[in-house]
C-alpha positions as CSV (number, residue, x, y, z in Angstrom):
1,X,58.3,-10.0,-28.4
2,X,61.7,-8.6,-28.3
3,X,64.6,-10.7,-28.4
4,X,68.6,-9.8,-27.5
5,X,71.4,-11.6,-29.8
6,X,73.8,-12.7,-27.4
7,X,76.6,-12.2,-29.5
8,X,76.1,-8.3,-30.7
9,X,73.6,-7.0,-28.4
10,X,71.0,-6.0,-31.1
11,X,67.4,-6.2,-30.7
12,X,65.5,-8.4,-33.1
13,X,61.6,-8.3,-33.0
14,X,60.0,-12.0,-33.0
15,X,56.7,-12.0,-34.6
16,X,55.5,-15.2,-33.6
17,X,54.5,-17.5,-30.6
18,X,57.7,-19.4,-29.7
19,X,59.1,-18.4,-32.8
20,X,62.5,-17.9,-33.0
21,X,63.3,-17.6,-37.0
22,X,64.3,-14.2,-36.4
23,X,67.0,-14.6,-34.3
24,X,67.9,-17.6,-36.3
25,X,68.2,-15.5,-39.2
26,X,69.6,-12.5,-37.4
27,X,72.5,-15.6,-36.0
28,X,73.0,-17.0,-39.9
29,X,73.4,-13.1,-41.7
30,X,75.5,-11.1,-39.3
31,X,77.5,-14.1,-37.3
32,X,78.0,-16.4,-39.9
33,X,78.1,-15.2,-43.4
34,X,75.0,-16.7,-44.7
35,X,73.0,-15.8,-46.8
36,X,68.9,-14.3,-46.5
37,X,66.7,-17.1,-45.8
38,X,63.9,-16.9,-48.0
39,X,60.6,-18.1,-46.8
40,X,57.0,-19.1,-48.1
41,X,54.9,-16.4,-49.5
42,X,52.4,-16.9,-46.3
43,X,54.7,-16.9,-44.1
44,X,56.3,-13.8,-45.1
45,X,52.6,-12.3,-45.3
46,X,52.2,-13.4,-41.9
47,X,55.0,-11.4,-40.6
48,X,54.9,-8.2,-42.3
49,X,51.1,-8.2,-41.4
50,X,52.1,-8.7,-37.5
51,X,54.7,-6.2,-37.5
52,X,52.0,-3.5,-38.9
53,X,49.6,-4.7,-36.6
54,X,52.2,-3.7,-33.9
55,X,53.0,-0.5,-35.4
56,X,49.4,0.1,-35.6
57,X,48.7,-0.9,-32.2
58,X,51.3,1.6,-30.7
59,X,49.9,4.6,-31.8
60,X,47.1,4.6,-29.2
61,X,44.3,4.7,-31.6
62,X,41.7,2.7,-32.3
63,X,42.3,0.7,-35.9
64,X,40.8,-2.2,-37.5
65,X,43.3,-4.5,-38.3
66,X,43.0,-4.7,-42.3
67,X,44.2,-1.3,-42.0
68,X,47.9,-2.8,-42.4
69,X,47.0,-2.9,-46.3
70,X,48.1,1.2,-45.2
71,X,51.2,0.3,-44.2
72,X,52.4,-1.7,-47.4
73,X,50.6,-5.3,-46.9
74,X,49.1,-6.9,-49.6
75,X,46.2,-8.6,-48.8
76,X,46.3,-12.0,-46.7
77,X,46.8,-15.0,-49.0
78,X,43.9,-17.0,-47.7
79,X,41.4,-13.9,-46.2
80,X,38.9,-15.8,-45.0
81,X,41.8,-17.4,-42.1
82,X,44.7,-15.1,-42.1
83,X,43.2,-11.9,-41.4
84,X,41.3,-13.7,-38.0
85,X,44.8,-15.5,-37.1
86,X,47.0,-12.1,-37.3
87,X,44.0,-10.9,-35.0
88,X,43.7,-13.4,-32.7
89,X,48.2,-13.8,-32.5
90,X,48.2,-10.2,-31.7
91,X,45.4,-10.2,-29.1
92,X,47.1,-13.3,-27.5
93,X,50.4,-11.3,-27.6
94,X,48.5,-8.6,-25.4
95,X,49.3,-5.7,-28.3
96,X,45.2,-5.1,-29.1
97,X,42.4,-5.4,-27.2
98,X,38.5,-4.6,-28.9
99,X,37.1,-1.6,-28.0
100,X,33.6,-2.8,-28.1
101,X,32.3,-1.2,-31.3
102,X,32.5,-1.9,-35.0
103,X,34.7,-0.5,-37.6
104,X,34.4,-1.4,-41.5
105,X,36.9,-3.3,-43.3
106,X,39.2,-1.1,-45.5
107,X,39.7,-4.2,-47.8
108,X,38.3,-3.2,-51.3
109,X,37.0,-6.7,-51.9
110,X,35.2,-6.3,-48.0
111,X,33.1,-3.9,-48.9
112,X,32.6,-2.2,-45.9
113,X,32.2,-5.0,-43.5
114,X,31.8,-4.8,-40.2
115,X,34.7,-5.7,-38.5
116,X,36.2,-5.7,-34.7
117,X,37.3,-2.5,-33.9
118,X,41.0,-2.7,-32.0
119,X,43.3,-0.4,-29.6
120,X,46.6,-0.6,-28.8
121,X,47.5,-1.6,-25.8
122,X,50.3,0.0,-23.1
123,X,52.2,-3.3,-24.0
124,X,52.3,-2.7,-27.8
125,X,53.8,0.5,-27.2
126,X,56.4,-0.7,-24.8
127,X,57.6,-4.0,-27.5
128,X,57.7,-1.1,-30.3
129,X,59.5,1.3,-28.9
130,X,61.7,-1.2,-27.9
């Protein structure tokens, strides 16, 4: 989702469900003099992981979605949940949808699994080249 700052005009991506820590944060730095916000180590996970799901998505081709570890994410700090919930967020954001096969994991410690193959949907590319 792409949000407008009111004050300056600049478009701030949210990554999250009624999130709005962005925009927050975007309001604090360049409106008010504050300093960077630092956050929990998952939740910073969480958001880089969503914004290269996104990237990913808006190429057109298909992906699986541990392929973000390409783009510069380490990998999830609980795998066994945060892998599925980056999934399921981006799915429910209408970015991805499955294309009905199986890729493999590109996690070294997945060895291959199968995994949910994803594509990228017109609305991904829309939010990124917002």
């Amino acid at each position: 989702m792409i949000a407008t700052c009111a004050t300056c005009g600049d478009r701030i991506v949210i990554t999250r469900l009624g999130g709005r820590d962005e925009l927050w944060q975007h309001d604090e730095q360049q409106h008010r003099g504050m300093v960077e916000i630092h956050q929990l180590r998952d939740v910073d996970w969480h958001s880089r992981a969503l914004t290269a799901v996104l990237e990913l998505a808006s190429t057109g081709e298909p992906f699986v979605i541990s392929e973000v570890i390409h783009l510069g994410v380490p990998d999830a700090p609980n795998p066994r949940t945060d892998w599925a919930r980056i999934q399921k967020e981006a799915e429910e954001l209408g970015w991805i949808t499955s294309t009905g096969r199986l890729g493999h994991s590109v996690r070294p410690t997945a060895k291959r699994s199968p995994v949910t193959e994803w594509i990228g949907t017109a609305k991904a590319r829309k939010a990124r080249a917002a």
